[in-house]
N, C-alpha and C positions, 0 to 999 in steps of 0.2 A: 504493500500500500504506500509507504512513504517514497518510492521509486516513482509511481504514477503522478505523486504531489509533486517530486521533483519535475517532471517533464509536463506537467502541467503549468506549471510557475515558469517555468523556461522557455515554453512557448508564449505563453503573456507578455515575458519580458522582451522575446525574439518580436514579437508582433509591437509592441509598444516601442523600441529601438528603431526598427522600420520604418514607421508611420514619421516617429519626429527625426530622423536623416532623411526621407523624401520630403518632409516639408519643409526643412531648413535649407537642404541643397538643390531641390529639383522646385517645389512651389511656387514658393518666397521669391526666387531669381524670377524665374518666369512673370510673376505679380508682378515684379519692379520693372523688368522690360515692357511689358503690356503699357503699363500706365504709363513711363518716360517716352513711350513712342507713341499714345496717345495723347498724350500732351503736345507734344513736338508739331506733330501730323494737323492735329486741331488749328495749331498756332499759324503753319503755316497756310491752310486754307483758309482760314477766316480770314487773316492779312490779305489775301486774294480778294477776297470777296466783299471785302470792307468798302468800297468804291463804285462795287456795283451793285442793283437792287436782288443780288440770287441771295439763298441761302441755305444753308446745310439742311436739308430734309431728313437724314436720318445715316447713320454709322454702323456697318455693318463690319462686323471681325472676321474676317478670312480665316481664322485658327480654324474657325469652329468648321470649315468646310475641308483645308486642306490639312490641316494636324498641328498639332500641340506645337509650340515654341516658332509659328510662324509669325512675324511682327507686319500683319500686312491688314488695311480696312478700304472696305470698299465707302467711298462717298454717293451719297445723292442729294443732288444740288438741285434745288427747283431753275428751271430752262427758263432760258433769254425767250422776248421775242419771236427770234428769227432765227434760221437753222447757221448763218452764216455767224450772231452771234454766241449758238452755242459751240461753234469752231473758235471761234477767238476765246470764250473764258477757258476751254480745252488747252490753247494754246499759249496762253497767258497765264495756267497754269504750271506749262512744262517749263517756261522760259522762268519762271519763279523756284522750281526745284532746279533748274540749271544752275540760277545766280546762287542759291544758299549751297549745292555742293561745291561750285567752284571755291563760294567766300569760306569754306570749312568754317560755316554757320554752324551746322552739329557737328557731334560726335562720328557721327555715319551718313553715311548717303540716302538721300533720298532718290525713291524710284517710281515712276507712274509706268506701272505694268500693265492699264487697261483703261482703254477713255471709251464711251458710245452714249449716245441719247436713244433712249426708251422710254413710251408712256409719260412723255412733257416731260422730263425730269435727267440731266445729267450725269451721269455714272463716271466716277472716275476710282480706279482701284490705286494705290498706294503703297509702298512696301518701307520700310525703315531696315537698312541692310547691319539690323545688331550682331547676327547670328549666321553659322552655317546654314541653316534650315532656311533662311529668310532669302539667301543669297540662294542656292539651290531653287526655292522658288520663283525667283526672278528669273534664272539662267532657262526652268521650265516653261514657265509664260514666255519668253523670246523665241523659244521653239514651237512654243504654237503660234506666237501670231506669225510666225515663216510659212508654216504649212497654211495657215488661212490665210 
């Protein structure tokens, strides 16, 4: 019987050790990328958009589609007018992550992996290159938009 108690208590211990090294090293990291790339990301669309009448309609996290530790969000931007100004805030967005990677405004690069208008409303997808996974993501979205 006291053998049973031992490997009972030791698996408790095994499972309680587990749980606080995944959250202290795999979690927690993860939390603090998310949110410093959300932020960043935030900062720099809104400075975009600050001049003109659009506005962020809604933030959508690419983690949750393509897998854990991707630092990438999809935007939707209520649409210009006209088709030709939803080409220019597209492209007055690229020319904005151009100028803060060249000025090494962040820590890492920013990347627009994906622009289209659908259903009145702007989409532009967004990557923060914190991480291998983030950069692998990017290198994958370049290969599809080749093939499309």
């Amino acid at each position: 019987m006291p053998l049973f108690v031992e490997i009972v208590i030791g698996f408790i211990v095994a499972v309680i050790a587990y749980n606080l090294i995944h959250y202290f090293f795999i979690t927690r990291p993860i939390d603090k990328g998310h949110n410093q790339t959300l932020k960043i990301l935030n900062g720099l669309v809104n400075n975009i958009l600050e001049s003109e009448k659009n506005e962020i309609i809604e933030v959508h996290d690419l983690s949750n589609i393509w897998g854990r530790n991707i630092y990438a969000f999809e935007y939707v931007i209520s649409q210009c007018q006209t088709d030709e100004l939803n080409g220019d805030l597209i492209h007055r967005i690229k020319y904005a992550i151009k100028i803060a990677n060249e000025s090494k405004r962040f820590n890492h690069e920013v990347v627009l992996t994906d622009s289209f208008v659908r259903d009145k409303q702007v989409h532009v997808d967004l990557a923060y290159l914190l991480n291998s996974a983030t950069y692998e993501y990017v290198l994958d979205m370049r290969q599809l938009n080749k093939v499309n």
